[in-house]
Residue, then its C-alpha position, 0 to 999 in steps of 0.5 A: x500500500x505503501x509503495x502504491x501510494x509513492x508511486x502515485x505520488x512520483x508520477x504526480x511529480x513526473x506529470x508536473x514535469x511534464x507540463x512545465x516542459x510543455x510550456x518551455x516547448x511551446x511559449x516562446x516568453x516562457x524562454x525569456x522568463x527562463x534567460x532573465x531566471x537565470x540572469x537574477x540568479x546569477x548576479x545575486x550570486x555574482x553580488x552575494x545578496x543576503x538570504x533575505x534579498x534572495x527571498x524576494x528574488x526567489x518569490x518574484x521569479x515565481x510569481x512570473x513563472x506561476x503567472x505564465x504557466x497559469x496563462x499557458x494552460x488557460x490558452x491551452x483549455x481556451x483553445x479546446x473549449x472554442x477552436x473558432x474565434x470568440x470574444x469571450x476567449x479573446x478576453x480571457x486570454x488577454x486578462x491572462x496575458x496581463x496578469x504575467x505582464x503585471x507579475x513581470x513588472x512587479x518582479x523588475x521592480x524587486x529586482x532593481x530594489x535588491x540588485x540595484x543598491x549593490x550594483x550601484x557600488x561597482x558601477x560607481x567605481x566603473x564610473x571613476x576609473x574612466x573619468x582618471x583615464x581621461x584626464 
């Protein structure tokens, strides 16, 4: 029972998988989301954010990544439900584009907050190594 009761759990994962690989294969923003993932990660790495500031990185990354995958299978099940243009759909499909639209947003926004302050050292210093040169 035991053992049933694993694998019926494993292949929930394996489903979950599954579809996130849908949405990389078939939602060309989903790639852009997939870049700028790896692009936070990478200069919170790069400026060794605090465990905090990680917090807000990791918690808007996923609000995108929820916002697409919510938005893809909503088109997904748009399109079986009325293969022929409808209005309705339309809106439906729109509102779901927003709301990633809204989430990217928010999610520039935390990421100016946290990486901007410890970008702004290093450029700051960029800044005064070119004015020495040209004087």
């Amino acid at each position: 029972m035991v053992t049933n009761r694993f694998l019926m759990r494993f292949r929930s994962f394996k489903f979950a998988f599954v579809g996130i690989w849908t949405m990389l294969k078939s939602q060309h923003n989903a790639w852009i989301h997939a870049c700028a993932t790896v692009s936070v990660v990478g200069a919170g790495i790069f400026f060794g954010v605090s465990a905090a500031e990680w917090c807000w990185l990791v918690l808007a990354t996923m609000a995108v990544w929820t916002a697409e995958a919510l938005n893809t299978a909503i088109e997904f099940l748009a399109d079986v439900a009325s293969p022929d243009f409808h209005p309705l759909v339309k809106h439906a499909k729109d509102v779901a584009a927003g709301a990633v639209l809204i989430s990217a947003i928010g999610a520039v926004v935390i990421g100016l907050l946290v990486l901007g302050p410890h970008a702004h050292v290093p450029l700051n210093q960029w800044r005064s190594i070119t004015r020495q040169g040209k004087t």
